[in-house]
LODOVEX-316742 format. One line per field, with one value per residue (C-alpha): residue in one letter; residue number from 1; x, y, z; chain. Coordinates in nm, 4 decimals, always signed. Example, Ala and Ser with C-alpha at 12.3 -4.5 7.8 and 13.67 -1.06 7.14 Angstrom:
% LODOVEX-316742
res: [a_s]
n: [1_2]
u: [+1.2300_+1.3670]
v: [-0.4500_-0.1060]
w: [+0.7800_+0.7140]
chain: [A_A]
% end
This chain:
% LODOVEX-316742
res: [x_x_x_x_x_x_x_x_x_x_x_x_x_x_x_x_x_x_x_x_x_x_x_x_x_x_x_x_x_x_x_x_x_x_x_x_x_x_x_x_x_x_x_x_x_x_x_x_x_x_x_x_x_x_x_x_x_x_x_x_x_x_x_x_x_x_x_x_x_x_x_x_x_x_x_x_x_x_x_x_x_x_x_x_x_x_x_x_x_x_x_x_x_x_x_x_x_x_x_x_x_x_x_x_x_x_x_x_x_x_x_x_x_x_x_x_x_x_x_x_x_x_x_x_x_x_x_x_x_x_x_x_x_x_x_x_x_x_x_x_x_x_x_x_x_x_x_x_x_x_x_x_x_x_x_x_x_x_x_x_x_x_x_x_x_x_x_x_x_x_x_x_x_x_x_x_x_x_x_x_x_x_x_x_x_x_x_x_x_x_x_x_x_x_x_x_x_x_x_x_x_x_x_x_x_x_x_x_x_x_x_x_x_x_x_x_x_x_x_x_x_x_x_x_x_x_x_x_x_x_x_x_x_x_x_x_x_x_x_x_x_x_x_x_x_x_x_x_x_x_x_x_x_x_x_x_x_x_x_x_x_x_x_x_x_x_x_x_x_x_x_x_x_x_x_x_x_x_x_x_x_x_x_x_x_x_x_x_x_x_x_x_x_x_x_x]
n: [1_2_3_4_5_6_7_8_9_10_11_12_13_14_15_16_17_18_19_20_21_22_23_24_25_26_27_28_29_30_31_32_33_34_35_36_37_38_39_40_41_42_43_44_45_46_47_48_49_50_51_52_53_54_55_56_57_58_59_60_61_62_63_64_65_66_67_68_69_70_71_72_73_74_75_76_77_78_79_80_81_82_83_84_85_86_87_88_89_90_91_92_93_94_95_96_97_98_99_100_101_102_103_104_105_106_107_108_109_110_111_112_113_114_115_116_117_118_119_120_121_122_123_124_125_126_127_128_129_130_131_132_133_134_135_136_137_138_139_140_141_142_143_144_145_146_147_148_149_150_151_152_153_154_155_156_157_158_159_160_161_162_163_164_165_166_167_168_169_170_171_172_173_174_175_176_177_178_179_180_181_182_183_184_185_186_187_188_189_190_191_192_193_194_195_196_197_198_199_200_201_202_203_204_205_206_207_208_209_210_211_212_213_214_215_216_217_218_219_220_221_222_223_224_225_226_227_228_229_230_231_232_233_234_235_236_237_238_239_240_241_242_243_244_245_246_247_248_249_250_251_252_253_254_255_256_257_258_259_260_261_262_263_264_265_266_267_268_269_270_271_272_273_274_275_276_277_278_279_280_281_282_283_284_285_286_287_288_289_290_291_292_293_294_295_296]
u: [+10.1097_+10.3557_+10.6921_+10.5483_+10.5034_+10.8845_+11.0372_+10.9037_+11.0044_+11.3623_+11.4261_+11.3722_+11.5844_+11.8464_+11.8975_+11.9952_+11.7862_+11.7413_+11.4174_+11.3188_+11.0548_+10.8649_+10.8779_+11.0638_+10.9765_+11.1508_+11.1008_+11.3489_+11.7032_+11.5928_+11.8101_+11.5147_+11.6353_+11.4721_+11.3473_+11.1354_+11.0410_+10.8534_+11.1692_+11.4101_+11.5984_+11.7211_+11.9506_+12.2668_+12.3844_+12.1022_+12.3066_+12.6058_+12.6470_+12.3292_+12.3706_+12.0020_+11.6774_+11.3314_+11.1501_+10.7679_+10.6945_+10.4099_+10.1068_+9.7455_+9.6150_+9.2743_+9.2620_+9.0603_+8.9350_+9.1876_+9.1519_+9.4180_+9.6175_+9.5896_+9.6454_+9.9911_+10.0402_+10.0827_+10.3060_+10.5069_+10.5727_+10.6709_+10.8999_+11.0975_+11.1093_+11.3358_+11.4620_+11.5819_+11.7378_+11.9281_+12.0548_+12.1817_+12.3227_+12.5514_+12.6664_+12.7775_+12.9684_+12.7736_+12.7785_+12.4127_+12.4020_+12.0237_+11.7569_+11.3822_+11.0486_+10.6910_+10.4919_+10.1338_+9.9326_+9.8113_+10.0684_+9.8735_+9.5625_+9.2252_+9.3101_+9.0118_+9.0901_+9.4156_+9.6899_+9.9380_+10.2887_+10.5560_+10.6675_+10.3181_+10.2910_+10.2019_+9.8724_+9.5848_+9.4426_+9.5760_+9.7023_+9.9266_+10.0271_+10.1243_+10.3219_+10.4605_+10.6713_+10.7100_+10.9138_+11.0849_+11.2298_+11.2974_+11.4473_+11.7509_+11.9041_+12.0525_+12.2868_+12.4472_+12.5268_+12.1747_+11.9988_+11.6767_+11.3572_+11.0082_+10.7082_+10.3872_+10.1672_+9.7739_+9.5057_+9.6513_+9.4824_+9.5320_+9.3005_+9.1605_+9.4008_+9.4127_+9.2034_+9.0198_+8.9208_+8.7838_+8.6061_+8.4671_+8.2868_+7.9855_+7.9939_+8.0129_+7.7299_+7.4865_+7.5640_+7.8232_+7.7480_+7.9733_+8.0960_+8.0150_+7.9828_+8.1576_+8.3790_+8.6740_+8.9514_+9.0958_+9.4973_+9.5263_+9.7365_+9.8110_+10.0057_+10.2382_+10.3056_+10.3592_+10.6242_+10.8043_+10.8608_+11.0280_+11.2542_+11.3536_+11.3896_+11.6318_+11.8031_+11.7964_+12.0254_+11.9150_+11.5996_+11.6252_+11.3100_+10.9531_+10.7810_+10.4181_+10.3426_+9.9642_+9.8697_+9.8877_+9.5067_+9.3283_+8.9583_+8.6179_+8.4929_+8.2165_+8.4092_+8.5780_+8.3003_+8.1312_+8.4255_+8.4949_+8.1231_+8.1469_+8.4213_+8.2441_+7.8744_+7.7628_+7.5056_+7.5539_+7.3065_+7.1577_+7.2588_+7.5763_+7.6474_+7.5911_+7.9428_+7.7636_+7.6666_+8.0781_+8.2185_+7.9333_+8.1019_+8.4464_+8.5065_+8.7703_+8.9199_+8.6203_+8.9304_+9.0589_+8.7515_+8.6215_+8.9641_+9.0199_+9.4013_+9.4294_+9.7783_+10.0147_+10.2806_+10.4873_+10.7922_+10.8058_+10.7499_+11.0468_+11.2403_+11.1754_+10.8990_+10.6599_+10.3211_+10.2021_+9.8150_+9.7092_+9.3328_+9.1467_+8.9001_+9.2100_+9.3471_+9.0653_+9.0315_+9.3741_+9.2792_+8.9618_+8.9526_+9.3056_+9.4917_+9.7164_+9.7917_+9.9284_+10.2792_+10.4199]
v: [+10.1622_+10.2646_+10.2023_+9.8500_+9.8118_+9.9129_+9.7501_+9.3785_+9.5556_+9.6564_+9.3334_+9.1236_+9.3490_+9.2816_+9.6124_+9.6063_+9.8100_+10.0480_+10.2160_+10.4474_+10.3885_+10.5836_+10.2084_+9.9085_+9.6794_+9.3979_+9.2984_+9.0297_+9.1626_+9.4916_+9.7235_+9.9462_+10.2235_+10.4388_+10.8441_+11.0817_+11.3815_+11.5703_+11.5674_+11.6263_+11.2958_+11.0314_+10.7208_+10.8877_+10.5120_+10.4822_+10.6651_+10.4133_+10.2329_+10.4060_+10.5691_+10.6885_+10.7683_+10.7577_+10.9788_+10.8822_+11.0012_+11.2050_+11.1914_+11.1134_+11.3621_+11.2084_+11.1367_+11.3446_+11.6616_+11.9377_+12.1458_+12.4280_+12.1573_+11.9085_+12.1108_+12.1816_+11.8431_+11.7392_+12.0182_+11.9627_+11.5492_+11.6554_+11.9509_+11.8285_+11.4707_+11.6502_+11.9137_+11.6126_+11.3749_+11.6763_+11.8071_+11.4565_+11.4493_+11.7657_+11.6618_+11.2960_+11.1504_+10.9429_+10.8519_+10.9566_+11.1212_+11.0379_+11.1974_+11.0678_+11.2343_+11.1641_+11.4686_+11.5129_+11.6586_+11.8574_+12.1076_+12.2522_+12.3289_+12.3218_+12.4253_+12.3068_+12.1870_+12.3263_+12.0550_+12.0541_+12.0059_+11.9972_+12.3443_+12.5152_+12.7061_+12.6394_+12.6646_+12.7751_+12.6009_+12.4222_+12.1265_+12.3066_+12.5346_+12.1627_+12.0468_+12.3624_+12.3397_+11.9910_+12.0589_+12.3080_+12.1568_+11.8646_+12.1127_+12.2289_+11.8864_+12.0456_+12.2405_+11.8798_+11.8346_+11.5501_+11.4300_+11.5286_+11.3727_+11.5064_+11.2030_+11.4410_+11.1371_+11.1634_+10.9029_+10.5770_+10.2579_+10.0002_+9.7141_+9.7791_+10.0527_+10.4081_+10.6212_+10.3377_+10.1917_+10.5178_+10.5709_+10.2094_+10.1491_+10.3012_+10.1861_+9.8097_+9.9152_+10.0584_+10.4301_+10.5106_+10.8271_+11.1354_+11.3930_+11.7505_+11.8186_+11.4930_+11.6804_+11.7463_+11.5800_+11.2945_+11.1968_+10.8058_+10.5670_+10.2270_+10.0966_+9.8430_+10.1708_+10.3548_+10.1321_+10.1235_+10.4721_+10.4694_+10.1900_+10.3880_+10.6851_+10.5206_+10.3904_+10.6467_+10.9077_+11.1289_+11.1792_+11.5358_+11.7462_+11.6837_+11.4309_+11.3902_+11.0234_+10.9513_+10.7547_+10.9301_+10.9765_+11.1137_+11.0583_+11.2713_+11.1875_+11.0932_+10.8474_+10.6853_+10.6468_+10.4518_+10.2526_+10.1562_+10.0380_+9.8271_+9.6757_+9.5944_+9.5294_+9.7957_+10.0371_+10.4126_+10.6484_+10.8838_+11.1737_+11.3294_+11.3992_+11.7792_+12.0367_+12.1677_+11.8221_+11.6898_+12.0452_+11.9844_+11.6792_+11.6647_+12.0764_+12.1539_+11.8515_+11.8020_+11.9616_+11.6743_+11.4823_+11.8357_+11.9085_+11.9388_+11.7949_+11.7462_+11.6855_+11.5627_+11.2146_+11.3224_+11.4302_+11.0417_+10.9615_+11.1541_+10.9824_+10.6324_+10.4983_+10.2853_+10.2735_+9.8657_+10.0229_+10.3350_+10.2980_+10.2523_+9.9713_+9.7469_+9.8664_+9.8054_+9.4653_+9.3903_+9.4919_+9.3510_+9.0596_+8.9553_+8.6655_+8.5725_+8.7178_+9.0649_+9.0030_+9.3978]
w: [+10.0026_+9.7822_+9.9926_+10.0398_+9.6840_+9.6121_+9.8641_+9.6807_+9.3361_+9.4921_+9.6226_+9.3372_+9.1578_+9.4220_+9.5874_+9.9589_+10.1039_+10.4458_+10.5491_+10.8383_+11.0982_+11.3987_+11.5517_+11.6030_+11.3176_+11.1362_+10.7609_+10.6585_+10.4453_+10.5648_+10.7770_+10.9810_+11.1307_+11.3761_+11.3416_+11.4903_+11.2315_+11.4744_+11.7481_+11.4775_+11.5762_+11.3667_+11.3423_+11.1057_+11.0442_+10.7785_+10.5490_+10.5654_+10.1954_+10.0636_+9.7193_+9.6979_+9.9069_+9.8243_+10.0422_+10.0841_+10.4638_+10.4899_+10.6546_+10.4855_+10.3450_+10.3478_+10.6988_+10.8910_+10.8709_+10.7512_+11.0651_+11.1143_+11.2889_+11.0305_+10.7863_+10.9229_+11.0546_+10.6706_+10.5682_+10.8167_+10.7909_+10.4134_+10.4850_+10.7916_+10.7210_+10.4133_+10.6432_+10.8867_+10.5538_+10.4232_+10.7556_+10.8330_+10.5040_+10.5889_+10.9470_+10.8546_+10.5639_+10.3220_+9.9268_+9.8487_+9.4855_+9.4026_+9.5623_+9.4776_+9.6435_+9.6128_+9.5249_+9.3827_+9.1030_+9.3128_+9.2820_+9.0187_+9.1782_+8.9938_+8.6457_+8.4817_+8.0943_+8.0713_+7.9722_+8.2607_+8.1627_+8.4778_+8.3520_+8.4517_+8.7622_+9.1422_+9.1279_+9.4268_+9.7267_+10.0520_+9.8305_+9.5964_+9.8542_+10.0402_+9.7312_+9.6944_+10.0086_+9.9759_+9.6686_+9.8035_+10.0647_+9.8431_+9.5777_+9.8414_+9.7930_+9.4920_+9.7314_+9.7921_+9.4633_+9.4409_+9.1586_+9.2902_+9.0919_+9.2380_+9.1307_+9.0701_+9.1611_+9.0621_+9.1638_+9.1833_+9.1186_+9.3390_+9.4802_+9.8626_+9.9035_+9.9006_+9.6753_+9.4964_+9.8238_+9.9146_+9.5725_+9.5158_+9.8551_+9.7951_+9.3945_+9.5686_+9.8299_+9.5023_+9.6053_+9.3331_+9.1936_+9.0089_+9.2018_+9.1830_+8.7568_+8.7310_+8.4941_+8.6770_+8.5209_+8.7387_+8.6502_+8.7257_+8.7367_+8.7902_+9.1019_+8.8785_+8.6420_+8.9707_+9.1393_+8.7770_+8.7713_+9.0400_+8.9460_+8.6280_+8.8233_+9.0422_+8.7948_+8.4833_+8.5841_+8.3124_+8.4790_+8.6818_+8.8414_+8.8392_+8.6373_+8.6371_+8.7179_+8.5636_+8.2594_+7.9084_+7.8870_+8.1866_+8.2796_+8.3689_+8.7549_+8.5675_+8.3387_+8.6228_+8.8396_+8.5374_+8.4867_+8.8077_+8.8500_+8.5185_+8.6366_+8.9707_+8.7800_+8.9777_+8.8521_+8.9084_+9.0305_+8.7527_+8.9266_+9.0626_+9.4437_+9.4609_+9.5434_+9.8402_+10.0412_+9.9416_+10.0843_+10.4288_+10.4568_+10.4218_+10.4440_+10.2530_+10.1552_+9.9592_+9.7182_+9.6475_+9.4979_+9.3231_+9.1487_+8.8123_+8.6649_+8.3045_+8.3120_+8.0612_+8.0902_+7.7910_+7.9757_+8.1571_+7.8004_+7.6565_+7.9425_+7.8214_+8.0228_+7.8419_+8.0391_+8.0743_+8.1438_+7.9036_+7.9220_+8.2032_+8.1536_+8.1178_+8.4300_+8.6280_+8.4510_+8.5862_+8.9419_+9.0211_+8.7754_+8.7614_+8.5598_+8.8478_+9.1680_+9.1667_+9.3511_+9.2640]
chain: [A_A_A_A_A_A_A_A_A_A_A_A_A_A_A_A_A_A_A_A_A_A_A_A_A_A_A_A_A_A_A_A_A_A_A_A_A_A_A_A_A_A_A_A_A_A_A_A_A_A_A_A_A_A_A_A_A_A_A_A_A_A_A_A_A_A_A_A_A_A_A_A_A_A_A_A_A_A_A_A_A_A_A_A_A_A_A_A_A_A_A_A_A_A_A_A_A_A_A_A_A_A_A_A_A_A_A_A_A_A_A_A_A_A_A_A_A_A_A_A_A_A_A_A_A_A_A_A_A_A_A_A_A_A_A_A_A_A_A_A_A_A_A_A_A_A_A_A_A_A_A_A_A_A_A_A_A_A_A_A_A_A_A_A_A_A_A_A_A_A_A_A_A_A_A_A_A_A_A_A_A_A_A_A_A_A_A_A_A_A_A_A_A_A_A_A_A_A_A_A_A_A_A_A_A_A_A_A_A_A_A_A_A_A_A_A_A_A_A_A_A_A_A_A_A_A_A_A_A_A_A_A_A_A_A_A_A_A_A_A_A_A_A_A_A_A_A_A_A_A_A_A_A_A_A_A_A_A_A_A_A_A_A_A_A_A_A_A_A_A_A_A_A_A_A_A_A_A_A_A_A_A_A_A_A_A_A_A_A_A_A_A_A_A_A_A]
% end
């Protein structure tokens, strides 16, 4: 969702661009070259003429069950998808000097009401112990000599894609309710606010470690499930979807829904990013009733 996104933004802006692939695919003024994560194998030749990588491999983490296996399936895409960029990195010459990774909020755990700046702790749980390594690996690009940036990305908002889609289905289908309290504090953002972060993070070389990428004012569950089903002309059910039946369900990646992230954007303030959505209603406005047709 989001590479697609930044590969339009990139090429408008003129950028020539490589990606990486598992498979053989073609996207026109692309170079697509070919790696396996897993096997440890990749095409060196994507480094030639490239000054800086965004790394967004990973798998889902909301697809499937987190079994033991999953679990360390999506630890592992993080860490040696990095492992595999940096060792390349070291073995072949190359002008790379930026170095720009996806993370989550969920490197803080469930923290409740406490404002989280990008200075608090790792916090608890399979999630932030995820992030945790995911950073770390990411972190050893500093050994090159990198600018590394680490995106701390929360709930992003983005029409029939990712979390949203997963949230507003039963909303559309009458079935939207809050989940567990409905208090747990839920970091959004928008997708156009997302994709410009990383353009200024590409190209603001002042920018240096983790930045937490979610709107200035985050929401209650309960909040967003309202909004979103305003914005739909849904109702909402007048009560909330109990802890229990969520963890029955979906085990423990129930986690993610039941999380609590108050977190705080002034940092990706301080670095001269000026959010286009603050509040949510107009956000969700802008996805499901748009002016034009989104083209980010």
């Amino acid at each position: 969702m989001i590479g697609t996104g930044l590969l339009k933004a990139l090429q408008k802006e003129g950028y020539t661009i490589s990606i990486l692939s598992r498979k053989r695919i073609k996207i026109n003024d692309v170079q697509v070259f070919l790696w396996d994560v897993y096997r440890q194998k990749i095409d060196a030749r994507c480094l030639d003429g490239v000054d800086t990588i965004v790394h967004l491999a990973g798998e889902n983490i909301g697809k499937g069950k987190w079994t033991k296996e999953r679990k360390q399936l999506l630890i592992d895409s993080r860490v040696l998808s990095t492992s595999l960029l940096y060792k390349t990195m070291k073995e072949n010459p190359n002008q790379v000097k930026d170095f720009i990774s996806a993370s989550a909020v969920g490197y803080y755990g469930d923290c409740g009401d406490e404002i989280l700046t990008e200075e608090n702790e790792n916090g608890y749980g399979f999630l932030a112990e995820c992030c945790e390594k995911w950073e770390h690996a990411v972190d050893k690009g500093r050994e090159l000599n990198l600018r590394v940036v680490k995106v701390r990305t929360g709930f992003v908002l983005k029409a029939g894609e990712g979390a949203l889609a997963a949230m507003d289905k039963p909303i559309k289908f009458f079935a939207g309710a809050p989940l567990g309290s409905g208090q747990q504090w839920v970091p959004w953002i928008h997708f156009k606010d997302l994709i410009r972060i990383y353009l200024l993070a590409i190209t603001n070389t002042q920018m240096e470690g983790a930045y937490n990428a979610c709107a200035p004012y985050p929401v209650t569950n309960k909040t967003l499930t309202n909004s979103i089903a305003k914005a739909l002309n849904r109702p909402v059910w007048p009560f909330n979807v109990p802890e229990g039946l969520l963890t029955t369900l979906l085990g423990e990646m129930s986690s993610v829904a039941l999380m609590s992230t108050n977190t705080s954007a002034q940092k990706l303030l301080d670095s001269g990013f000026t959010f286009n959505f603050t509040q949510l209603d107009i956000a969700l406005k802008d996805i499901y009733h748009p002016v034009h047709e989104d083209t980010a």
